[in-house]
N, C-alpha and C positions, 0 to 999 in steps of 0.2 A: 608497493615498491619500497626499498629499503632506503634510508633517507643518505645512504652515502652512495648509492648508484644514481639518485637524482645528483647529488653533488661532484659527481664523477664526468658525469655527461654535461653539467654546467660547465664544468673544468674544460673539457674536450671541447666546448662550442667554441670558449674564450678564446680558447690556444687556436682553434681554426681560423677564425675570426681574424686574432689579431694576426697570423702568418707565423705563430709561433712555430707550428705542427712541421716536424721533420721528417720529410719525406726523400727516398733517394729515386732519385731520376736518372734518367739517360736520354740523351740528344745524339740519334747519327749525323755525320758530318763529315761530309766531304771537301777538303778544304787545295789551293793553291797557294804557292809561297808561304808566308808566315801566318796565316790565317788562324792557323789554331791556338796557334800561340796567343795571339786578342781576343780569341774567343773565350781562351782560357780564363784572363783577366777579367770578363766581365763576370762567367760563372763563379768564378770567385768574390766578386761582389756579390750575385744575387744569392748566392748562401749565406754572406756575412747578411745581409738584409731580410732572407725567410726563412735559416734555419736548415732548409734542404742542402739536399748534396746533388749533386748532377756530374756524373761520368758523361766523357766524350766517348760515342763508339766510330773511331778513325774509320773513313769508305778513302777507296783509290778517288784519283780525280776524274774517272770514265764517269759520266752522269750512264750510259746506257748500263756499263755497266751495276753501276748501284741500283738504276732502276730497278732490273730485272732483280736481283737483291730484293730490296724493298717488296714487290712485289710476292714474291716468297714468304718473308717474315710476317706480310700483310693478309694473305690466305689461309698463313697459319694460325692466324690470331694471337701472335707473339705478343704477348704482357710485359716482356722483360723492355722494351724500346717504348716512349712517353711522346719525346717527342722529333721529328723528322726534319732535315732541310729538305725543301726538293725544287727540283726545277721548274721554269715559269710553264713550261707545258703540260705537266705531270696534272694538274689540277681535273681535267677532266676523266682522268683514268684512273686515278685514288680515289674522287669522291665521297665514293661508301664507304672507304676504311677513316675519315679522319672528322673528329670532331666539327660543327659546326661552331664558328668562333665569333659570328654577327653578333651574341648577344656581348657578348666581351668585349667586343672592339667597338661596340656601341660609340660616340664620342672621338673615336681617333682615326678613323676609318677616311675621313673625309682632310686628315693631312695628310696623304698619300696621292697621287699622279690615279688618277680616276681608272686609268688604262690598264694601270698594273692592277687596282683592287678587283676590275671588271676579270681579269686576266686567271683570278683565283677565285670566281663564284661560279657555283655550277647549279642551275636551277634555284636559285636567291640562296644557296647556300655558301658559306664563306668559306672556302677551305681553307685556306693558310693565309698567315701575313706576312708583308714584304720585310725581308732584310735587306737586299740590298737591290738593285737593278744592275743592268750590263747592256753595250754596248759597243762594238767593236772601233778600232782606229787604227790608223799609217802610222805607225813609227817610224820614224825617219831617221838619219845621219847628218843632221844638219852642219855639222862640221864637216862631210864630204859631199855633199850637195853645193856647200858654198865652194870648195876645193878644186871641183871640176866646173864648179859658173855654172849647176845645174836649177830652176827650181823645181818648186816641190810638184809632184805631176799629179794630174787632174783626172787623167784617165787609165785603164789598164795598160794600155800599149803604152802609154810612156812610162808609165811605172817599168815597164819590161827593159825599156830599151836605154834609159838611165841607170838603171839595176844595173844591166851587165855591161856599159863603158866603164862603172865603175869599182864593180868588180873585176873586169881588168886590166885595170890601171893600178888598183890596189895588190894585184899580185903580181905584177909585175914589178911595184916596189917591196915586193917582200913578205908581203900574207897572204902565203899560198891557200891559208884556208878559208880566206873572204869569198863569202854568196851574196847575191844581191838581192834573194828575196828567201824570209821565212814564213810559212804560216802551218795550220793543221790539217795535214794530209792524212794522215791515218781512217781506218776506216768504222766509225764511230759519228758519234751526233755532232763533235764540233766542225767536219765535213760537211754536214747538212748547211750548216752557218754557213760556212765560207762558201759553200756551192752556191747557194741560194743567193748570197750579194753579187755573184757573178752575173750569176741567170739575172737574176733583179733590175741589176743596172744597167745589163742590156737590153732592158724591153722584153725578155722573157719571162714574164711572170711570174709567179712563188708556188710551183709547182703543183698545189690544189689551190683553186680561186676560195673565196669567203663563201660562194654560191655551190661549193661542191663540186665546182669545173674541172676536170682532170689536164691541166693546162702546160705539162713539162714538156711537151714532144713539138718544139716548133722550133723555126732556124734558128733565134737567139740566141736560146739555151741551149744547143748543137755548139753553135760558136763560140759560147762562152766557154762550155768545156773543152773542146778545143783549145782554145786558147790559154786555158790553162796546163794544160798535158805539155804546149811547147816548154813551160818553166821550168821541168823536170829535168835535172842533168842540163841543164844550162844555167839558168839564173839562180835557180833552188836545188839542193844537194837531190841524192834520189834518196835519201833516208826519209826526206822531208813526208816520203809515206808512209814511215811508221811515227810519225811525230805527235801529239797533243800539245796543248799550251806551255807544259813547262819544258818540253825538248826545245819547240819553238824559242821560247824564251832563253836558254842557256846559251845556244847558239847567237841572239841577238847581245844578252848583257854579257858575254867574253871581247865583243868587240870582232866577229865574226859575219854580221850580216848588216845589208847597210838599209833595208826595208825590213819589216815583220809586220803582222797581219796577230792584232792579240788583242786583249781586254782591259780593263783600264788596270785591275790590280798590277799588270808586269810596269805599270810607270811609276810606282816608289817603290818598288826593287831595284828596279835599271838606274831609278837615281841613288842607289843604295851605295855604302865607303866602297863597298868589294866590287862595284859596279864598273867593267873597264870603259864604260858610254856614261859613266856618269858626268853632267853637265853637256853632251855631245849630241843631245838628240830634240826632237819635238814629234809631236802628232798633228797629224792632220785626218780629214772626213776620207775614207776611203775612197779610191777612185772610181768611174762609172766607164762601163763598157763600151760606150759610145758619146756622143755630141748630141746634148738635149736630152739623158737621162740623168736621176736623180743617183745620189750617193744611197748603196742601200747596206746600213748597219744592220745586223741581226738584232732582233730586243730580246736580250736576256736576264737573267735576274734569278735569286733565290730569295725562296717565304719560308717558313718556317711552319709545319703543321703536326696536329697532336693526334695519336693513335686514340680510334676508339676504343682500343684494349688498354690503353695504362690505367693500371692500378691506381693511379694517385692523379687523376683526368682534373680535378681544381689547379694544383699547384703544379701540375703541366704547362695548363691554359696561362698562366702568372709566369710560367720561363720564355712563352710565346709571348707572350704581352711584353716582359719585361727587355728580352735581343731587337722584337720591333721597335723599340720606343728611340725616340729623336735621341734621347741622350748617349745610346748605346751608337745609333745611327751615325751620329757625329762622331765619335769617337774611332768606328771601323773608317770614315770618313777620312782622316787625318791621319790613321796612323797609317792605313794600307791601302787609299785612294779607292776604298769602295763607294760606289754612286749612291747615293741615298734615296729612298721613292719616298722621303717625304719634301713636297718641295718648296718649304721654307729655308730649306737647309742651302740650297741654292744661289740665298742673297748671303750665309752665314760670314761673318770676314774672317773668323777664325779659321775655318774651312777654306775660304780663296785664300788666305795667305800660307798654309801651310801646303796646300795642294792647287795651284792654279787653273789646273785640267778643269777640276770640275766644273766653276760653275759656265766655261763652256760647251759643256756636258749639255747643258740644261734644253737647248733648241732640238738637239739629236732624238728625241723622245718623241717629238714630233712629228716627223716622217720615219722613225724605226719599223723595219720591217719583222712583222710578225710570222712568225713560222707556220705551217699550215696544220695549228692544233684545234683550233676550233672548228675547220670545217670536217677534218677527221675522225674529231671524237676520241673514241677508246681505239682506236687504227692507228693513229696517231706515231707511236713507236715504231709500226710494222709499215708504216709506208717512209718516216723517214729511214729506216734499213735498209728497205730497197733501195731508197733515192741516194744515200750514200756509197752504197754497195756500187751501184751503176756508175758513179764516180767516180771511185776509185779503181774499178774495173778498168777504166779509160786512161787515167790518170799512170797507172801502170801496164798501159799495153796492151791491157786483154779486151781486145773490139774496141770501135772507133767510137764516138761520142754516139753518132746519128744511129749506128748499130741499138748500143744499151739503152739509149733513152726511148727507144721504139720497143723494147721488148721492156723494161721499166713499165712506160704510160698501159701494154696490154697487162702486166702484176698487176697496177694500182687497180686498173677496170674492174677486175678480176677479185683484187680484195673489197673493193666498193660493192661487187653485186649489184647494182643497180641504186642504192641509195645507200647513205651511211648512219 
């Protein structure tokens, strides 16, 4: 061997080694509010720190739909995409496309919420790590909560019936376009969320049990969607069924709705200068469908995972490592009230002082209702489709609750086959 191709490849080990080697990456990324814009910031450190470049490829905020995306670029064994956000239930239906990251995360694995690390290993494999967690809350109007002598309500039915004395009362003085309740009605996965806290908190289940239970079709969960179809054109506009989190949101930070139903990023928006609710609001644990059930938050959250096709699979694994790490953590922490799953961050005072929410954030993880991905499997999408679909069927009129959720529970049988 020619003694400057040994000196070449000495050179190339160096440059790997030390993080020299410049590699151009891309991260999909589906983002809310200002999200990309801090995302942005950080990728622009971890180039100034390894040399790489990493492109953002912008996704809408539909997770179903990126899923199905992803799913595509992922069959196809698409090289051009490194590394992926993706949602906290995707883990068991990716599996095979995305590197495993145990040996990586060796060491930092264990400053993370156990639940959420358990939440992305499929078969002791680690699929992706956590950036952020989520977790739904009551936005409220505490400035017309105290206005009308209301407090903050406990349960659905008073969430309803507070909603509308004072929505109107408020258009009766003048803002004809005050609602008294927003949340995501459209028909997509954040329906499943919002369906599923209903069902939840009245004692109706999560739709498949942990044991594979086909569990939707009981009075509860009847009643609860019911009860949610009265809010349509009374307390909640009827747009509110073509809505997602940022319609939702727009509607609440104009100073337009005096509830919403959303995730913790819209609370340092809502407190943002252009915010007409800035300073006017608080959160509270969602309400529960009856007397002696629990609050049931959806657990949500995005990890961060690496395709087994990128080209540059090292300095991937180092843009994965690098967006999980506490320091990036606290930083989405503070600027945009993302949760953090690692939970030292928790006690941090720089974090309670600049965002107060969080660290009472920190109990909600506790009792978080999990969605029903793991007893699904790879169904998992296709059952929350139906289950949404059924929803929103109702939600807008077409068949009664007890109707769709009796022809739903015979789909899910149906897509189960007898075990999953």
């Amino acid at each position: 061997m020619k003694k400057s191709s040994v000196l070449a490849g000495i050179l190339l080990t160096a440059l790997l080694s030390s993080g020299a080697y410049a590699a151009n990456l891309s991260i999909v990324y589906s983002s809310t509010g200002n999200e990309n814009a801090e995302l942005r910031k950080q990728l622009d450190r971890f180039e100034k720190e390894t040399g790489n470049k990493v492109s953002i490829v912008a996704m809408p905020s539909s997770s179903s739909d990126n899923f199905g995306q992803y799913r595509l670029w992922l069959a196809a064994g698409n090289s051009d995409i490194d590394v992926y956000k993706t949602d906290v239930v995707w883990a068991p239906q990716l599996s095979e496309q995305f590197l495993d990251l145990t040996e990586a995360a060796k060491g930092v694995v264990d400053q993370h919420f156990p639940s959420i690390i358990e939440s992305q290993t499929v078969d002791g494999k680690l699929v992706a790590l956590p950036l952020y967690t989520d977790a739904p809350a009551l936005y409220y109007r505490k400035d017309l909560l105290e206005k009308y002598k209301k407090p903050v309500p406990k349960t659905w039915d008073e969430m309803a019936a507070t909603a509308k004395e004072v929505q109107d009362g408020e258009r009766q003085a003048g803002n004809k376009g005050m609602f008294g309740f927003v949340f995501q009605g459209n028909a997509y996965e954040g329906l499943t969320c919002n369906a599923l806290e209903w069902i939840k908190s009245s004692g109706g289940g999560q739709i498949v049990e942990a044991d594979g239970t086909i569990s939707v079709n009981n009075p509860e969960a009847v009643a609860a969607i019911d009860r949610a179809k009265g809010w349509i054109d009374t307390i909640s506009p009827k747009g509110a069924l073509a809505y997602k989190e940022e319609e939702s949101r727009g509607v609440w930070q104009t100073g337009n709705s005096v509830f919403m139903r959303n995730w913790p990023y819209a609370y340092s928006l809502s407190q943002g200068a252009d915010s007409a609710v800035k300073g006017k609001f608080d959160v509270a644990p969602l309400p529960v469908g009856k007397e002696g059930e629990k609050s049931a938050a959806t657990l949500g959250g995005w990890n961060v995972a690496v395709s087994k096709y990128s080209k540059s699979p090292d300095e991937a694994i180092k843009l994965a490592l690098f967006l999980a790490d506490e320091k990036q953590q606290k930083e989405m922490a503070i600027n945009i009230s993302h949760l953090p799953t690692i939970k030292s961050l928790y006690d941090d005072k720089d974090i309670a002082a600049a965002q107060p929410l969080i660290p009472l954030w920190k109990p909600v993880f506790e009792t978080a209702v999990p969605r029903p991905s793991a007893p699904t499997k790879v169904k998992y999408n296709e059952v929350s489709s139906m289950f949404w679909s059924a929803v929103h069927d109702t939600l807008s009129g077409n068949g009664t609750a007890a109707e769709n959720i009796e022809v739903l529970e015979a789909k899910i049988a149906e897509l189960q086959g007898g075990s999953w």
